[in-house]
N, C-alpha and C positions, 0 to 999 in steps of 0.2 A: 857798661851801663848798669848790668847789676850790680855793681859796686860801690855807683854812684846813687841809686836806688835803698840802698841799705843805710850808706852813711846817711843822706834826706831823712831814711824813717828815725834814726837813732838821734841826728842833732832836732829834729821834735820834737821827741820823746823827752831829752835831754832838757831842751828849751821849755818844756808844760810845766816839768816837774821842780827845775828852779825859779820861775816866775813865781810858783804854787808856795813856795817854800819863803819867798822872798815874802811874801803877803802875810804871811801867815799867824805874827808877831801878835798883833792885837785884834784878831779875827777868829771864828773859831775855829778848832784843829781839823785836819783832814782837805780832801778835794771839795772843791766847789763843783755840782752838779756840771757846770758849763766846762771846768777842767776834762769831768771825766769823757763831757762827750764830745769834744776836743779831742780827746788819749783815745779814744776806744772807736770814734768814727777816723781819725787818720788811720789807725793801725787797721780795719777792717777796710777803708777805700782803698789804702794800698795793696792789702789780699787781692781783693777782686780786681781793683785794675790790672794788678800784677798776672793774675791766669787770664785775662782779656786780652790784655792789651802792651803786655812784654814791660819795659823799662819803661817807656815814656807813660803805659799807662798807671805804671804804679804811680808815678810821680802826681799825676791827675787826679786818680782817686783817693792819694792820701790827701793833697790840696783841697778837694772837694769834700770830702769826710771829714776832716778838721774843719769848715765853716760848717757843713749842717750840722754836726755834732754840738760843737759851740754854741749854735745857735739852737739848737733844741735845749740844752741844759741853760743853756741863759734862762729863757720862757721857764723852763721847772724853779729855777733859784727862783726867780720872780714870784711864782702863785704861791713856794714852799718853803721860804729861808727869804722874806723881803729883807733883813737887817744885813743878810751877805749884797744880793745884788743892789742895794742901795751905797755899799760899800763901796765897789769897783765901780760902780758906775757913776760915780759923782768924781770920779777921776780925770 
């Protein structure tokens, strides 16, 4: 289960950072807000879930850290970079 635990965090990781890359063409360079907190709420839900709640909880708290992350960095693009989130969002 921890192993199944690790590869989860890494094809995520995996998965942010080529989305991220794929976009990136005519947009400007670097993470979008909503990436990072994507990247940095999986990678810290699965911490915690992981000393909590063994394998099933990492798999919970990266889950759950990737949507609140996402969605707090969404809300920042929005008040701080409207030309990004009007970007991805008319997708």
């Amino acid at each position: 289960m921890k192993s199944f635990s690790r590869l989860f965090a890494f094809l995520l990781l995996v998965f942010v950072l080529v989305s991220t890359a794929a976009q990136a063409q005519d947009k400007p360079k670097g993470w979008s807000r909503k990436a990072k907190g994507a990247a940095i709420g999986g990678g810290g839900g699965a911490v915690v879930g992981g000393l909590l709640g063994g394998g099933k909880g990492a798999l919970i708290g990266a889950g759950v850290g990737v949507v609140g992350g996402g969605l707090v960095g969404r809300n920042q693009d929005k008040k701080k970079d409207p030309a990004r989130y009007k970007h991805y969002r008319n997708k």
